[in-house]
C-alpha positions as a LaTeX table, in Angstrom:
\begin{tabular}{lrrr}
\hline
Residue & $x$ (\AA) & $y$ (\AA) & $z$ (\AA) \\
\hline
Unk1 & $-2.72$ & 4.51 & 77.30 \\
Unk2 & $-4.21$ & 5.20 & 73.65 \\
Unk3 & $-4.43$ & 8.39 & 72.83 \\
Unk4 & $-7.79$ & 9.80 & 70.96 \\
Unk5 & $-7.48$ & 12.13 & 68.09 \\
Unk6 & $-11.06$ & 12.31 & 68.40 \\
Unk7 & $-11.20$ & 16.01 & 69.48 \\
Unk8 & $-8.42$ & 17.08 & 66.97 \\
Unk9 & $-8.57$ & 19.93 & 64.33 \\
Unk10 & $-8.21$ & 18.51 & 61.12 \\
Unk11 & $-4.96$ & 20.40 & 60.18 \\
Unk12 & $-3.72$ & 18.22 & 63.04 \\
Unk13 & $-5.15$ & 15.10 & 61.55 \\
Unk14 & $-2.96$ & 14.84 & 58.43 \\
Unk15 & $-0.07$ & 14.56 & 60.21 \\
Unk16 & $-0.07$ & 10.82 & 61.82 \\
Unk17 & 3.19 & 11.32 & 63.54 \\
Unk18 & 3.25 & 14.83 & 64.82 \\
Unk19 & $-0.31$ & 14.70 & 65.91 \\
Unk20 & 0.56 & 11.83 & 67.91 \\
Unk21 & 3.40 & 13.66 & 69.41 \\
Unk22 & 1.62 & 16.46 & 70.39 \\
Unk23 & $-1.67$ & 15.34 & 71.09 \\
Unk24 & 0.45 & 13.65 & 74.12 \\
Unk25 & 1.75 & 17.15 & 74.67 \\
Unk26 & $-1.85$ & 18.01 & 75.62 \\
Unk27 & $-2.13$ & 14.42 & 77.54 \\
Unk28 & 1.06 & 15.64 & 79.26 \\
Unk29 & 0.20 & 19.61 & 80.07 \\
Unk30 & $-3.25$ & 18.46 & 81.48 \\
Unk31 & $-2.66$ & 15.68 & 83.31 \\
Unk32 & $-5.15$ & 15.46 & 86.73 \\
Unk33 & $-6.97$ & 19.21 & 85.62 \\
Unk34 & $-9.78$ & 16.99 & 84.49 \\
Unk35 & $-13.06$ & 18.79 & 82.81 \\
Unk36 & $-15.22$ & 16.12 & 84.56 \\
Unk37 & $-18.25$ & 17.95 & 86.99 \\
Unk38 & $-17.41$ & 15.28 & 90.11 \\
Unk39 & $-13.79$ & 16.90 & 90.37 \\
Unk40 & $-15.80$ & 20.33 & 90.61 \\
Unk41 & $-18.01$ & 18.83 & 93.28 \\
Unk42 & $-15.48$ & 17.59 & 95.06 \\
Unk43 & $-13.38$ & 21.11 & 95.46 \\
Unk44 & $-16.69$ & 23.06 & 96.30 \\
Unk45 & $-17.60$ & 20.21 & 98.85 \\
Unk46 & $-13.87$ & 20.42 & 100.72 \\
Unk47 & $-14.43$ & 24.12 & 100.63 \\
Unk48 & $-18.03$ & 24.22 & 101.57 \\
Unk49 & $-16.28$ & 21.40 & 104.74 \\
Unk50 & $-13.50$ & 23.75 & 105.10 \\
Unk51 & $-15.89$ & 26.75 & 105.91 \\
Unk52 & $-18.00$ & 25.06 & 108.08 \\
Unk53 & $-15.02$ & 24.28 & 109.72 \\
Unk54 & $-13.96$ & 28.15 & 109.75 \\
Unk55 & $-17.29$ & 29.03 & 111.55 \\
Unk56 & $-16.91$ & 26.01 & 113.80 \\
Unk57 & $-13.10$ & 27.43 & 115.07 \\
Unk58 & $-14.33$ & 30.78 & 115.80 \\
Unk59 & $-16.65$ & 29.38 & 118.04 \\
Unk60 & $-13.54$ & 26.80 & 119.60 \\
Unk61 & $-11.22$ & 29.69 & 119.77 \\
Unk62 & $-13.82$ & 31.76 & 121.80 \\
Unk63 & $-14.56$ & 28.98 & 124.02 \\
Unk64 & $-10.64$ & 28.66 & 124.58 \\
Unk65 & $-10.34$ & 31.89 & 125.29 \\
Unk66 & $-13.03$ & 32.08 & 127.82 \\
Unk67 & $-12.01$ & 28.95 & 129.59 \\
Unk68 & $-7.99$ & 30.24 & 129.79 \\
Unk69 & $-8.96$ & 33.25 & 131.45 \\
Unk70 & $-11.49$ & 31.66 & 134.26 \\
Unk71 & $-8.14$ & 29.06 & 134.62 \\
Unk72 & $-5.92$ & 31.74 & 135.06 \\
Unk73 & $-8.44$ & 33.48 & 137.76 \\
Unk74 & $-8.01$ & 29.93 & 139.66 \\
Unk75 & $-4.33$ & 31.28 & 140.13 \\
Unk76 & $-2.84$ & 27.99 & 140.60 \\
Unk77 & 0.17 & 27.94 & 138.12 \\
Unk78 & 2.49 & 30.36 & 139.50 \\
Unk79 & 6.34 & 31.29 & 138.30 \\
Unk80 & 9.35 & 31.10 & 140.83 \\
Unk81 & 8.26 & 34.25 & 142.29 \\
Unk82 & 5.28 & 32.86 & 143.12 \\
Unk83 & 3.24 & 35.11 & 140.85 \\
Unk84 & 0.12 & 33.84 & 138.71 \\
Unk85 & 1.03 & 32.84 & 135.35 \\
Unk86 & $-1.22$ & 33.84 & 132.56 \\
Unk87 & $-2.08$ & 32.11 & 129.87 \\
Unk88 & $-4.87$ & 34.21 & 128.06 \\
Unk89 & $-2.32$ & 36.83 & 126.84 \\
Unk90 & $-0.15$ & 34.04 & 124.84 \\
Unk91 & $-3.93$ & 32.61 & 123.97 \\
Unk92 & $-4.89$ & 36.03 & 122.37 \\
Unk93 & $-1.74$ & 36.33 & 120.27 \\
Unk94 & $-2.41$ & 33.04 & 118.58 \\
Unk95 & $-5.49$ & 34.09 & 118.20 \\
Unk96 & $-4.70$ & 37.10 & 116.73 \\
Unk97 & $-1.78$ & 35.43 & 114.34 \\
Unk98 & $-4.66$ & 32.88 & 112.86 \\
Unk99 & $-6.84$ & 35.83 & 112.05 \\
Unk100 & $-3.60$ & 37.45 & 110.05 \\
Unk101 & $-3.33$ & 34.45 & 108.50 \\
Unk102 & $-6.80$ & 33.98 & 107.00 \\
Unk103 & $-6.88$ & 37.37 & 105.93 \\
Unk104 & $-3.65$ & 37.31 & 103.84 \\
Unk105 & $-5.04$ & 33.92 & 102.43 \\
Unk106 & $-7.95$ & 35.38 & 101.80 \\
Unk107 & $-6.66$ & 38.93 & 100.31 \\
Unk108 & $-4.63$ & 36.40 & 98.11 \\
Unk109 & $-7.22$ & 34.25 & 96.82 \\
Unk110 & $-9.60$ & 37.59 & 95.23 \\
Unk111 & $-6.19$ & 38.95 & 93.35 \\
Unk112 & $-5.50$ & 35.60 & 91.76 \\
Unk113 & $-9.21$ & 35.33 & 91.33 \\
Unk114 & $-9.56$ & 38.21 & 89.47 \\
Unk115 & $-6.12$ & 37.23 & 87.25 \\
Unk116 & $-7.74$ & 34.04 & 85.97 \\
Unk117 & $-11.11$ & 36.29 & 85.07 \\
Unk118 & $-8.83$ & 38.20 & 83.21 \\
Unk119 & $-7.32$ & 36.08 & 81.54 \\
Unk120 & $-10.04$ & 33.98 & 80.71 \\
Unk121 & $-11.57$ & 37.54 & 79.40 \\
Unk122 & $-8.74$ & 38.88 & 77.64 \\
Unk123 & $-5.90$ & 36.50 & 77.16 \\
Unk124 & $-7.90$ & 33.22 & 75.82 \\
Unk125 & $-9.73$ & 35.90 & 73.38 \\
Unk126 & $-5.99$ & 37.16 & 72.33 \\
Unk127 & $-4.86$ & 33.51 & 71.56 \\
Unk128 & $-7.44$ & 33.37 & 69.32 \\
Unk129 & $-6.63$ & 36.69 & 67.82 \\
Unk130 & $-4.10$ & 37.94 & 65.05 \\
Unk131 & $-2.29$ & 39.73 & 67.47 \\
Unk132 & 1.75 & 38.81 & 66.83 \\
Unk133 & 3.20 & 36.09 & 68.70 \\
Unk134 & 5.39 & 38.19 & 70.40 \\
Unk135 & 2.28 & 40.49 & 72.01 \\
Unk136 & 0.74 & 37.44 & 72.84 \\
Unk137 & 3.86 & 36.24 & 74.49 \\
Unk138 & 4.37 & 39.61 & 77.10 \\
Unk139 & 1.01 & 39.66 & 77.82 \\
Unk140 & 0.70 & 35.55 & 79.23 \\
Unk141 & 4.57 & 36.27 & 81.04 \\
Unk142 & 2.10 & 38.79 & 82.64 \\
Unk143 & $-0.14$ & 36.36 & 83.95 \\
Unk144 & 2.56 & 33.73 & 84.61 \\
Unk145 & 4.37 & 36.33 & 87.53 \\
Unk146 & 1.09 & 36.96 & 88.80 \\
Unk147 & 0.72 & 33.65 & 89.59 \\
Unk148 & 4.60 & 32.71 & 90.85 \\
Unk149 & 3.63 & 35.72 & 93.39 \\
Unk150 & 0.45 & 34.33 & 94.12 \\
Unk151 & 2.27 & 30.79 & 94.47 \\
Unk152 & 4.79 & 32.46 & 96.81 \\
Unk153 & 2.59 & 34.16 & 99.33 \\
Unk154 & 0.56 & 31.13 & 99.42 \\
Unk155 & 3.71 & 29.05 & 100.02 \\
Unk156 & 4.68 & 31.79 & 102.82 \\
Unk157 & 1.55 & 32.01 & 104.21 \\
Unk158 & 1.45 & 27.96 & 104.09 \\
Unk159 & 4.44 & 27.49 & 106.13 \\
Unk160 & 3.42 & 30.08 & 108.31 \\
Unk161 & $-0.17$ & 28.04 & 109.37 \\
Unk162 & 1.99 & 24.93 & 109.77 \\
Unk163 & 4.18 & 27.05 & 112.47 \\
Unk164 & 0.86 & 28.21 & 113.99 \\
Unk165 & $-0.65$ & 24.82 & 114.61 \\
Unk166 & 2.76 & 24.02 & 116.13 \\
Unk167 & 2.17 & 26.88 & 118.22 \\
Unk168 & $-1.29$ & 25.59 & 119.33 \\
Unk169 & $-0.04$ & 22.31 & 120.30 \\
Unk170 & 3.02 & 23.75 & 122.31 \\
Unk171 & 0.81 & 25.73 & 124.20 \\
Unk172 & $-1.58$ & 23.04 & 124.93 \\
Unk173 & 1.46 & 20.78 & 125.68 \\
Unk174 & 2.92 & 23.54 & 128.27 \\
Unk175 & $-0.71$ & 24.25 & 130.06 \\
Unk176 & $-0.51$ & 20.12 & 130.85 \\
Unk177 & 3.00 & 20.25 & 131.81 \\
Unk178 & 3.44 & 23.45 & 134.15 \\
Unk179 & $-0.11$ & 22.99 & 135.78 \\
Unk180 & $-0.85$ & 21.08 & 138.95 \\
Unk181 & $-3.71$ & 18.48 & 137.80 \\
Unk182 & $-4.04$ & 16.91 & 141.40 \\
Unk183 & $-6.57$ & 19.26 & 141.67 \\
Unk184 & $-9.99$ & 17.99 & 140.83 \\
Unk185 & $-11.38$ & 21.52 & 139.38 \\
Unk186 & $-7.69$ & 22.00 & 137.58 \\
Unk187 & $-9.04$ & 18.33 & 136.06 \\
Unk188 & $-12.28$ & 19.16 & 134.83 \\
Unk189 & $-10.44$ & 22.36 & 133.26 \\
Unk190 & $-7.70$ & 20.77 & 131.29 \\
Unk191 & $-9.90$ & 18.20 & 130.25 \\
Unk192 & $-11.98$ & 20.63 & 128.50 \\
Unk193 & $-9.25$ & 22.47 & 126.91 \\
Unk194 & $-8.65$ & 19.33 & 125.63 \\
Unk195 & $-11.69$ & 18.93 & 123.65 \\
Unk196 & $-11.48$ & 22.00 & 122.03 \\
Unk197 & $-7.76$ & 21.63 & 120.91 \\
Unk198 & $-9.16$ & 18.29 & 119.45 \\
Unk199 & $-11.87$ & 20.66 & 117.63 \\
Unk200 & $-9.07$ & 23.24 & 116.96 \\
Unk201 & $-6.26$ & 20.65 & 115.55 \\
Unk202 & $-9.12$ & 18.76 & 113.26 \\
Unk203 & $-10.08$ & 22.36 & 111.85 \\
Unk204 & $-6.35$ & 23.18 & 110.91 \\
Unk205 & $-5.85$ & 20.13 & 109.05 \\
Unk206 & $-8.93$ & 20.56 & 107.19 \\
Unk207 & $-7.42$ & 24.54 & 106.35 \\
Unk208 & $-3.94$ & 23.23 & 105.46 \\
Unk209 & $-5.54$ & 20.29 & 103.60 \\
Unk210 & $-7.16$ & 23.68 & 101.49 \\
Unk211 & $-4.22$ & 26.26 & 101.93 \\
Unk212 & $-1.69$ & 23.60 & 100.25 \\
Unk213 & $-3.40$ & 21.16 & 98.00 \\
Unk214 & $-6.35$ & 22.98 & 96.64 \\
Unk215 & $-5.18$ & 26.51 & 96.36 \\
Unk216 & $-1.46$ & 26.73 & 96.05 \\
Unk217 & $-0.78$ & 23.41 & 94.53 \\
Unk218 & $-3.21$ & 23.48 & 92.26 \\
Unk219 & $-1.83$ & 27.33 & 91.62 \\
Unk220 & 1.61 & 26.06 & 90.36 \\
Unk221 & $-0.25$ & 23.40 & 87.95 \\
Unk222 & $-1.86$ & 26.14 & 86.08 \\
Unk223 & 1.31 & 28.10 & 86.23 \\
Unk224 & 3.49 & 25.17 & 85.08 \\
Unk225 & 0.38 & 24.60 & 82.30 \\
Unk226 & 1.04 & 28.58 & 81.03 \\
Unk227 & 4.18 & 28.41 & 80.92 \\
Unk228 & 4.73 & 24.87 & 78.73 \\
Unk229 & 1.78 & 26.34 & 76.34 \\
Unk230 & 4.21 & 29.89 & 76.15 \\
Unk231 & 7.21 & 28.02 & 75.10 \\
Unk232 & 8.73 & 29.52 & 72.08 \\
Unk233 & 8.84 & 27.49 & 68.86 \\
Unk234 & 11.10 & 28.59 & 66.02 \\
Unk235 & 9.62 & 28.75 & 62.69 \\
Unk236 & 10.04 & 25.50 & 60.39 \\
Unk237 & 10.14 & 28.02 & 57.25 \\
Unk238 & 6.80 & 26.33 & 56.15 \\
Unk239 & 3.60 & 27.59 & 56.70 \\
Unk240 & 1.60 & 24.82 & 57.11 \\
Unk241 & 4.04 & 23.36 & 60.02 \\
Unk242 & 3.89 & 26.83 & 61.36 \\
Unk243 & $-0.31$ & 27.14 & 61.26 \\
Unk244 & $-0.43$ & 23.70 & 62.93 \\
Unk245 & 1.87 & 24.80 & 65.50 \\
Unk246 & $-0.63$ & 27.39 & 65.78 \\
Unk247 & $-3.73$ & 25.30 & 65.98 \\
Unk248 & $-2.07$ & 22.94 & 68.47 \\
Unk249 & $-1.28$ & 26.01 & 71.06 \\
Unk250 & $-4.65$ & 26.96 & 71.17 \\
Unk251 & $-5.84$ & 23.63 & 71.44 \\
Unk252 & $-3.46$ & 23.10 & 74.54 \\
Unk253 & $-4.81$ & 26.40 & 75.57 \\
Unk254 & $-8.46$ & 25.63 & 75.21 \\
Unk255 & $-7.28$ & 22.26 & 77.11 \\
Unk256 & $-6.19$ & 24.39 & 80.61 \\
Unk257 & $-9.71$ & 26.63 & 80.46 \\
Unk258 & $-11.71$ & 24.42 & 82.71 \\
Unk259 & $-8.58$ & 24.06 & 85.10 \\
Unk260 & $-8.71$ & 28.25 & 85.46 \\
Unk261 & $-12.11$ & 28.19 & 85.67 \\
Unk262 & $-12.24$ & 25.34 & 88.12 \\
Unk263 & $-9.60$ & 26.91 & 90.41 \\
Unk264 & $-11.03$ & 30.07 & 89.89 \\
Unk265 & $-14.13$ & 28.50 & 91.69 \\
Unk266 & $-12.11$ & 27.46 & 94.63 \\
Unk267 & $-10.95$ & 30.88 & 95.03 \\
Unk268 & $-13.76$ & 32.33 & 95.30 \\
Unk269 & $-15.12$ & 29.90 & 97.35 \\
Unk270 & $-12.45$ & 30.42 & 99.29 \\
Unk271 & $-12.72$ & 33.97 & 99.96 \\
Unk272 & $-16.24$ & 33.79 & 100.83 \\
Unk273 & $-15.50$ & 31.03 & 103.58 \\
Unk274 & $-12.88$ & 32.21 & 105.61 \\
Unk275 & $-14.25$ & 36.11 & 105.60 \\
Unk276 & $-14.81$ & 37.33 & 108.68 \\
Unk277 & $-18.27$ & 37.29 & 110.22 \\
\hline
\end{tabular}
C-alpha cells in the first residue's frame, strides 16, 4: 500500500526517508481505528441492537421466571425422596448473577468513559504543551493503567458472562433431562421454555458480541496505541531530529483522537443501554 504524505507537517516533509518510516509508524499504530462516520454508525447501531436486546431479556427472564415457578407448582419432577424439585430458586440466582454482571460492565464503562474525557481534556492539550517530556510521560502511564484495569475487569467480567450463558444452557439442558415429558401439559411447558432460552441465548451473543469486541477489545487497541506513542526516544544530539521527533508524536497522537472519542461513544452508549429500568 502507498503511503500519503499528504497530511504531513512540513518539518516531516524534508526528510524523504524518515518520513516514510514513520509516516508507516502512524499507518501501523492506527490500523482499523478508522476516522470514517460509517464505523461510528456501525458501533452506535450494535449498541442501539444490543440495548434493545437488554430490554427484550428482561422481559424473557421474567417470563422464565414466571413459567418455572407455575412448572414447579405441577410437582412432577421429584428427587429420590420423592420430594418436588424446584427449579425457580436456581432460576433466580442466574438471574440475579446476570444483573451483577451488567452492573459491573456498566460501572466499568462510565470510569473508562470519563478517563478518555480526560484525557482528551487534559492530556491531548499537554502534548501540545511545553510541559517536559518527562511530565508528559507520568501523566499518559496514568492513563495507560487506567485502561490495563479497565481491560482487566472487562476481561473478568467477560469470562464471567461466557460461564453464565453456560449456566443458562445447563439448566435448560437439566429441566429436559430430569423432567417427565410424556405428559402433554409437561409438553406444552418445556416447549415454551424453549422459546425463551432461544430469545435468552440470541440476546447473550449479541452482549458478548459487545462485552468482548466493542468494549474490551477495542479497550486494549487504544491502550496498545498509548503506549507505542509513549515510547521513549533518546535524543539524536540535534535539534531538528529531536523537533521532528516531536512533531511526529503529536501527529501519531492527533492520529488515535477519533479512536478515544469513538470508543468513548460506545461507552457511553453502553452505560445508558444496559442501566436498569
Amino acid at each position: 500500500m502507498t503511503l500519503s504524505t499528504a497530511t504531513l507537517p512540513p518539518a516531516l516533509l524534508e526528510k524523504s526517508e524518515i518520513t516514510e518510516k514513520q509516516l508507516k509508524e502512524v499507518h501501523d499504530t492506527i490500523a482499523n481505528l478508522s476516522n470514517d462516520s460509517d464505523v461510528r454508525k456501525d458501533v452506535r447501531k450494535t449498541l442501539e441492537t444490543m440495548g434493545k436486546r437488554v430490554v427484550a431479556m428482561e422481559a424473557d427472564f421474567a417470563r422464565v421466571h414466571a413459567s418455572v415457578e407455575i412448572f414447579d407448582g405441577l410437582g412432577v419432577v421429584l428427587d429420590r425422596n420423592g420430594q418436588v424439585i424446584r427449579f425457580a430458586p436456581g432460576w433466580k440466582s442466574l438471574y440475579d448473577e446476570y444483573t451483577y454482571i451488567m452492573e459491573k460492565s456498566q460501572q466499568a464503562a462510565i470510569v473508562v468513559d470519563a478517563k478518555i474525557q480526560d484525557l482528551l481534556d487534559v492530556y491531548l492539550p499537554l502534548v501540545e504543551s511545553n510541559v517536559s517530556a518527562g511530565k508528559k510521560e507520568l501523566r499518559l502511564n496514568e492513563y495507560i493503567a487506567g485502561l490495563e484495569e479497565f481491560v482487566k475487569t472487562g476481561t473478568a467480567n467477560a469470562n464471567r458472562f461466557t460461564r453464565f450463558r453456560e449456566n443458562v444452557i445447563a439448566f435448560q439442558k437439566n429441566l429436559h433431562d430430569i423432567t417427565p415429558s410424556n405428559i402433554a401439559n409437561v409438553k406444552e411447558q418445556l416447549k415454551g421454555f424453549d422459546e425463551d432460552f432461544q430469545n435468552l441465548e440470541e440476546g447473550f451473543r449479541v452482549l458478548e458480541k459487545v462485552l468482548v469486541e466493542l468494549l474490551y477489545n477495542d479497550a486494549i487497541k487504544l491502550k496498545e496505541g498509548l503506549v507505542n506513542v509513549n515510547k521513549p526516544v533518546p535524543s539524536t544530539g540535534n535539534a531538528d531530529d529531536d523537533e521532528e521527533q516531536a512533531i511526529f508524536n503529536r501527529l501519531r497522537m492527533k492520529s488515535l483522537k477519533t479512536f478515544y472519542i469513538t470508543l468513548q461513544d460506545a461507552l457511553n452508549t453502553y452505560a445508558l443501554s444496559v442501566a436498569p429500568a
